[in-house]
VOTOR-961750 format. One record per atom (N, C-alpha, C, CB): residue in three letters; z, x, y. Coordinates in pm, whole numbers, plus 50000, padded with zeros to 5 digits. Glycine has a CB too. Layout:
// VOTOR-961750
AlaZXY ...
// end
This chain:
// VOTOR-961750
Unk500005008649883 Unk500005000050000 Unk500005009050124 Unk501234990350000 Unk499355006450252 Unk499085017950358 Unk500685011250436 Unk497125016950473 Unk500785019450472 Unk502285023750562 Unk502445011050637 Unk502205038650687 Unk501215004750766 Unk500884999350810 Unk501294982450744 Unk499835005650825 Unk500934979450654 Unk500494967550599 Unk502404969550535 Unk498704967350474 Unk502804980250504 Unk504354981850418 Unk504504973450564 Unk505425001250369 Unk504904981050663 Unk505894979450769 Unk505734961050867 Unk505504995150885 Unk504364959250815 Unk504494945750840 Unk505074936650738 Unk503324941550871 Unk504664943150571 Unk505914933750530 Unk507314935050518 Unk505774930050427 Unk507554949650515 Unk509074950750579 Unk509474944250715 Unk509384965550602 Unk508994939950830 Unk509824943250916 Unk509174929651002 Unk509804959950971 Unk507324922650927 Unk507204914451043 Unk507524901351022 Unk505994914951096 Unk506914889551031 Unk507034876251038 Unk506104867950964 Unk506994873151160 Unk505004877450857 Unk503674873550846 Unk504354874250671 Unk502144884950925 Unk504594863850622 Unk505314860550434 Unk503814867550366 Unk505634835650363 Unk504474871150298 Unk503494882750186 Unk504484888650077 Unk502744898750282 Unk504944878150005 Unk505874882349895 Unk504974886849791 Unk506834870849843 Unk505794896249692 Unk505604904549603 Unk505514899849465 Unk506454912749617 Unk504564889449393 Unk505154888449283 Unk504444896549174 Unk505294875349255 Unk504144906849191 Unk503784913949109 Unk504754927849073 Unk502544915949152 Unk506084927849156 Unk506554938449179 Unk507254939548994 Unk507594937849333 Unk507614929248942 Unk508474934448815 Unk507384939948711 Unk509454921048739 Unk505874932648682 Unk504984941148643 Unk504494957248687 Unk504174933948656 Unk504534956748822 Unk504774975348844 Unk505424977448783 Unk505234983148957 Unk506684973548799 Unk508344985648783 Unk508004987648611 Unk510664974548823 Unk507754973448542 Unk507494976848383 Unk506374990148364 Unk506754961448300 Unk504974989148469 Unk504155000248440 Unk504425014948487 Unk502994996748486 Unk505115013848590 Unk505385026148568 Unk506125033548581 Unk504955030148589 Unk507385026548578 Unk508915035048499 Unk509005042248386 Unk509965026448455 Unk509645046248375 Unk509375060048271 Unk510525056148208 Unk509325077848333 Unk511825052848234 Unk512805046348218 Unk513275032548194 Unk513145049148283 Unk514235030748118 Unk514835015848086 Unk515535011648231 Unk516155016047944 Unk515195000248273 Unk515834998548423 Unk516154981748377 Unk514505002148592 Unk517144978648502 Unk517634962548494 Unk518324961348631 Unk518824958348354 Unk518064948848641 Unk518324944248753 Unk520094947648793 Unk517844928748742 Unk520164950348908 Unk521224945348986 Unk521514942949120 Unk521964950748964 Unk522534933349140 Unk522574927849292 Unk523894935349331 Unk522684909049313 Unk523794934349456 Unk524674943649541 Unk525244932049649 Unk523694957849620 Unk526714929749640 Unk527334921049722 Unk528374923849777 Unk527534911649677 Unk528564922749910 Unk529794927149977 Unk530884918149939 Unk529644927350128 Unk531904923249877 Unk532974919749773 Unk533944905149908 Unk534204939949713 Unk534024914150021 Unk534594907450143 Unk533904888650182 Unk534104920150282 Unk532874894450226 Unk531924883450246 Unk531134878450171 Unk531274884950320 Unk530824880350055 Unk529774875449915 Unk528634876749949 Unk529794860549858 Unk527754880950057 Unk526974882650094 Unk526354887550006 Unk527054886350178 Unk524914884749962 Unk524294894749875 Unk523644902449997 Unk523194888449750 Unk523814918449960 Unk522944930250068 Unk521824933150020 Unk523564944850093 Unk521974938149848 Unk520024941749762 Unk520334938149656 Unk519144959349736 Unk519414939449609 Unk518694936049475 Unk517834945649451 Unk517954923349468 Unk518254952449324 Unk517584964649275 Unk517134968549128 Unk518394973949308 Unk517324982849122 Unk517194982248941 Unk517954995148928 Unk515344983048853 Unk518314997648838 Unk519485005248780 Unk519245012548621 Unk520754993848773 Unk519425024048605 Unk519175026348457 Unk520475036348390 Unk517555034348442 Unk520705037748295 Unk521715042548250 Unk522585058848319 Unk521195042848114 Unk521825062048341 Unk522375073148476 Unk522755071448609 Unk521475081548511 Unk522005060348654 Unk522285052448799 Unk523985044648771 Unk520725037448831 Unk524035037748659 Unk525315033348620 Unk526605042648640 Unk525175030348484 Unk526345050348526 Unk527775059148524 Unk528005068548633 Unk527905068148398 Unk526705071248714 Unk526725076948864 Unk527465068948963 Unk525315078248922 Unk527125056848930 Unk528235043849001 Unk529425045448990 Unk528205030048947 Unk529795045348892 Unk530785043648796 Unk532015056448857 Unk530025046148623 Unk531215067248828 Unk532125083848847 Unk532065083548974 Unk531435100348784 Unk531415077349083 Unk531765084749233 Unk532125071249280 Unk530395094049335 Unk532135060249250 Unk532335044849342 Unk531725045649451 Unk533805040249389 Unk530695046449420 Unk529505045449539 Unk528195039749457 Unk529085062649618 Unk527825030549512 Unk526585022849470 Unk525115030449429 Unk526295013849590 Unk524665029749308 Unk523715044349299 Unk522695034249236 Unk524325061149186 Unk521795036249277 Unk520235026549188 Unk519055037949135 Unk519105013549336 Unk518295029449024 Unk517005038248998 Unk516125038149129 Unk516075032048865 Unk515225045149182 Unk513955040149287 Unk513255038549211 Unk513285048249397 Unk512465027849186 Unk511095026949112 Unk510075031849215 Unk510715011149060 Unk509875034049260 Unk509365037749355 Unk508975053549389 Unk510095032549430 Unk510115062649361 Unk510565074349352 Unk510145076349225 Unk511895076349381 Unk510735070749179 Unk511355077549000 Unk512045084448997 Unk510615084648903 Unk513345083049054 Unk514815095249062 Unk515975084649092 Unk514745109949226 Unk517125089849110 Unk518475085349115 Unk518555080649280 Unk519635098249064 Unk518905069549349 Unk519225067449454 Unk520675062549527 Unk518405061349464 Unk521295071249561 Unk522445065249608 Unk522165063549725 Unk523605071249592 Unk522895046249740 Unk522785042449873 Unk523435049249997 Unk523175030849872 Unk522685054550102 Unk523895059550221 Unk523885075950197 Unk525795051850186 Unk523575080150135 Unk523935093850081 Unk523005103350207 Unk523325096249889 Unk521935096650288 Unk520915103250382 Unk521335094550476 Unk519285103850350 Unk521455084450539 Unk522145077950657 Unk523255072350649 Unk521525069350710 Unk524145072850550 Unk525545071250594 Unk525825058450560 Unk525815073750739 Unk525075048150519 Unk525495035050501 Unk525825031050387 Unk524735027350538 Unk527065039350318 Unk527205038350182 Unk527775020750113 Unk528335051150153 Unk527585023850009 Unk528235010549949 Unk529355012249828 Unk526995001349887 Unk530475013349890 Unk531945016049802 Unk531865007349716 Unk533415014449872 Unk531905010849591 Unk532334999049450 Unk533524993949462 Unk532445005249293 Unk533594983549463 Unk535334975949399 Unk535294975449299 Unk535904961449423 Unk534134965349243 Unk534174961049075 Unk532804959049036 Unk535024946149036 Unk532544958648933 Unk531354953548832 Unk531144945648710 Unk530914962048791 Unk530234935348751 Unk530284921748628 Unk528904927048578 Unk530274901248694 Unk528484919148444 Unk527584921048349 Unk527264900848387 Unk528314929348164 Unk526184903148354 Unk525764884048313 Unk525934883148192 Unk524104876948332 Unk525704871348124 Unk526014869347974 Unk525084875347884 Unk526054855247938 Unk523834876947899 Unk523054883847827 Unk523134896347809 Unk522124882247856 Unk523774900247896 Unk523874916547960 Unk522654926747965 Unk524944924847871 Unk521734917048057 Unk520624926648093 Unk520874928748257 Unk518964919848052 Unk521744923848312 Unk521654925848480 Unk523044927648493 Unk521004912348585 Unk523304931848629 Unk524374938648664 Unk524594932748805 Unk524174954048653 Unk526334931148870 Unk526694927548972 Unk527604936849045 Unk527104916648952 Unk526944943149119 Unk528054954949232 Unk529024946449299 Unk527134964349381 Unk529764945349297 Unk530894938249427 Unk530954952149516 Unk532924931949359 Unk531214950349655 Unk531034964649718 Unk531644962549838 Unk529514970449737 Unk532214972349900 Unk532874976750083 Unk531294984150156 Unk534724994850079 Unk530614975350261 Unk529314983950298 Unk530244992550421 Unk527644973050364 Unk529805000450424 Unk530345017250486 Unk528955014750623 Unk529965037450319 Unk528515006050633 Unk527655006250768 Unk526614989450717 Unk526425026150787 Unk525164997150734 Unk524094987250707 Unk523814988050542 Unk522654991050802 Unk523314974650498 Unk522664975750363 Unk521484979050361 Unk522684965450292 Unk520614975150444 Unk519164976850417 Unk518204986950512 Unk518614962850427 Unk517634995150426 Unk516875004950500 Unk515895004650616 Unk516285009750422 Unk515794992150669 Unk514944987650798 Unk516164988150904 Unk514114970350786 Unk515614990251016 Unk515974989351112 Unk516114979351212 Unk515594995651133 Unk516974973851331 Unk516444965551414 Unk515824971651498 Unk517174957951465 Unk515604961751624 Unk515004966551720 Unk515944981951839 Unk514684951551790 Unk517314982451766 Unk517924990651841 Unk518345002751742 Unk519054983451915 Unk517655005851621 Unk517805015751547 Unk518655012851431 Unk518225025551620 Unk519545000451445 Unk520704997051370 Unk520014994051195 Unk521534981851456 Unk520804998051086 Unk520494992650975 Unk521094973550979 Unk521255003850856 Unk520074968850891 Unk520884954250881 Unk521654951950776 Unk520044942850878 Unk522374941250796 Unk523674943950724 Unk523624941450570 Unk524774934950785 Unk522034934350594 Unk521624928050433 Unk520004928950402 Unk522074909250420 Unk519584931350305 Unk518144930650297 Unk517424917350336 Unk517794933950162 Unk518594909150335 Unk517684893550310 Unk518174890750499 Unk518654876850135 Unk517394896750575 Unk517844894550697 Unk516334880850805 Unk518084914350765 Unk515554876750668 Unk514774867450710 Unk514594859050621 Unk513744871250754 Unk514034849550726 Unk514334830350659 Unk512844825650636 Unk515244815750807 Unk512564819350517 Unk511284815850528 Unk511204800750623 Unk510694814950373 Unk510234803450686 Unk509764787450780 Unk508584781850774 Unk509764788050930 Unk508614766550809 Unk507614761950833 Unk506904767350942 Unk507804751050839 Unk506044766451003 Unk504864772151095 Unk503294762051096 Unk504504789251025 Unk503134760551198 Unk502024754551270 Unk500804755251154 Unk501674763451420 Unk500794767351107 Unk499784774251017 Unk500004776850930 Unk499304783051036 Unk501374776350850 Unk501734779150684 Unk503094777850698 Unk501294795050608 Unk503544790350595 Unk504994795450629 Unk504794811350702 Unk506034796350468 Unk506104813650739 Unk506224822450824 Unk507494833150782 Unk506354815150953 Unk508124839750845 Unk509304848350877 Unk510284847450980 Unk508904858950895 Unk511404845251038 Unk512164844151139 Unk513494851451073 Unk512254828751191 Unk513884861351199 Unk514854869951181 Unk516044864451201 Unk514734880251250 Unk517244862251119 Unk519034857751142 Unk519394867951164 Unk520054851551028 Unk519664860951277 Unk520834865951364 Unk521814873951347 Unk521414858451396 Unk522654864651209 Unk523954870551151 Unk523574884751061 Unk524734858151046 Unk522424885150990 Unk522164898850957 Unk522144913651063 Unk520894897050900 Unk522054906851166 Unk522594923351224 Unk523474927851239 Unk522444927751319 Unk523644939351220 Unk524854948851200 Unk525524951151361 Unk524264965051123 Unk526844942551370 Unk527894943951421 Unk528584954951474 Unk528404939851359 Unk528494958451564 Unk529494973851617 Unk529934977351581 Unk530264977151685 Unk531294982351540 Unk532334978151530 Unk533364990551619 Unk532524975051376 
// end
């Protein structure tokens, strides 16, 4: 995807969801990966939704800091570890099947790697609402997803 066309669906108003993304991650992971969500333990907020593989786990696990596969990369990603916006573990649930995983977490800044308009990380990945629109659906940015001073 050109940088260009990424950063409009990261960041603009123009809906262009992904449903092809779990067929990538199957083609070309090299690794066993599974889902997990990342929620601020405080506010229940979900921040991401990711994937995780047996090294990303016990990397969790041994430092209490939130660590994911990148499919993307193909390497170990801990959140915050390059800007600071870590995500402290409290606890961790399994679903009943036990193919996915639930971070409960303290966010140490922003969750999501976009920016606002003032440099700030937001506090959650899901920091837009789908809408009706004149012409389809659309994108509109909440409010409450930006990251707070403190």
């Amino acid at each position: 995807m050109s940088d260009l066309k990424n950063k409009v669906r990261e960041t603009g108003n123009v809906l262009m969801l992904d449903f092809t993304k779990i067929k990538k991650v199957a083609k070309t992971s090299r690794r066993n990966v599974m889902r997990v969500t990342i929620q601020d333990a405080d506010t229940l907020l979900v921040l991401i939704e990711g994937y995780i593989n047996k090294a990303a786990f016990y990397a969790s696990l041994r430092d209490d800091l939130a660590t994911m596969w990148s499919t993307t990369r193909n390497r170990l990603w801990q959140k915050g570890k390059t800007s600071g916006d870590q995500l402290e573990l409290v606890d961790v649930f399994t679903n009943c099947e036990q193919d996915s995983l639930l971070f409960m977490v303290k966010p140490r800044g922003g969750a999501c790697h976009v920016k606002d308009d003032n440099g700030n990380s937001y506090l959650t990945c899901y920091f837009r609402r789908i809408v009706a629109k004149e012409d389809g659906l659309g994108l509109e940015k909440v409010k409450e997803a930006m990251q707070k001073k403190v």
